[in-house]
N, C-alpha and C positions, 0 to 999 in steps of 0.2 A: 474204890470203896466196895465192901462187901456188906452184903446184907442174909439175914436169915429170917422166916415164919413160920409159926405153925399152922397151918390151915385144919378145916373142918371138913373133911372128906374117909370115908373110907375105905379110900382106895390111899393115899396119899397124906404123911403123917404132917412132911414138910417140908420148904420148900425154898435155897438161898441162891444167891447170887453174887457171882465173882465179876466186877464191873469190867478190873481192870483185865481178866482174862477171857472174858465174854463168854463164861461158862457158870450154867445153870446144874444147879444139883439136887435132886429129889430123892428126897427119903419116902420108900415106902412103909403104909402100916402095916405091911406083915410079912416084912424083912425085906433089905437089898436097899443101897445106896449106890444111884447113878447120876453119872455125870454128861452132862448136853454140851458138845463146843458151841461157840460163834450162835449161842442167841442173845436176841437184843433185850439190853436193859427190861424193854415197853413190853417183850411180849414175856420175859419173865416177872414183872408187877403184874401183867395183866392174869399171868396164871396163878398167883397167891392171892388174887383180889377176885376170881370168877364166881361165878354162882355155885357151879359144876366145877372145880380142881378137877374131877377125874376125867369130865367130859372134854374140856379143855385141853389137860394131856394128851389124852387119844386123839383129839383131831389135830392139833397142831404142833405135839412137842414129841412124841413118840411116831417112832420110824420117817423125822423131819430130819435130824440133826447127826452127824457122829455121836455115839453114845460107848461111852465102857463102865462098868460095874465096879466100885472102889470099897465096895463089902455086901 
């Protein structure tokens, strides 16, 4: 199952999830769509749902994961 949100951040426009490929994808606000492998369900809910989306990125979802740019 796949899911997508927008969140309220701006750093980060929004933010979905591929269950069954275990890859998180963030859109940024001011341009550039990337793709995260092999994060979990929980910690991509936990990044659409944080206080801080962007604080949350930086600490646990950027330079955590393989990542490549898909625009």
């Amino acid at each position: 199952m796949a899911w997508s949100q927008s969140v309220f951040s701006s750093m980060i426009s929004e933010v979905s999830y591929d269950e069954e490929r275990q890859v998180l994808t963030v859109t940024f606000s001011k341009g550039g769509v990337y793709e995260y492998d092999g994060v979990a369900e929980g910690t991509a809910t936990s990044l659409a749902n944080a206080p801080s989306v962007g604080a949350m990125f930086l600490a646990e979802i950027r330079d955590q994961y393989p990542t490549r740019r898909v625009r």
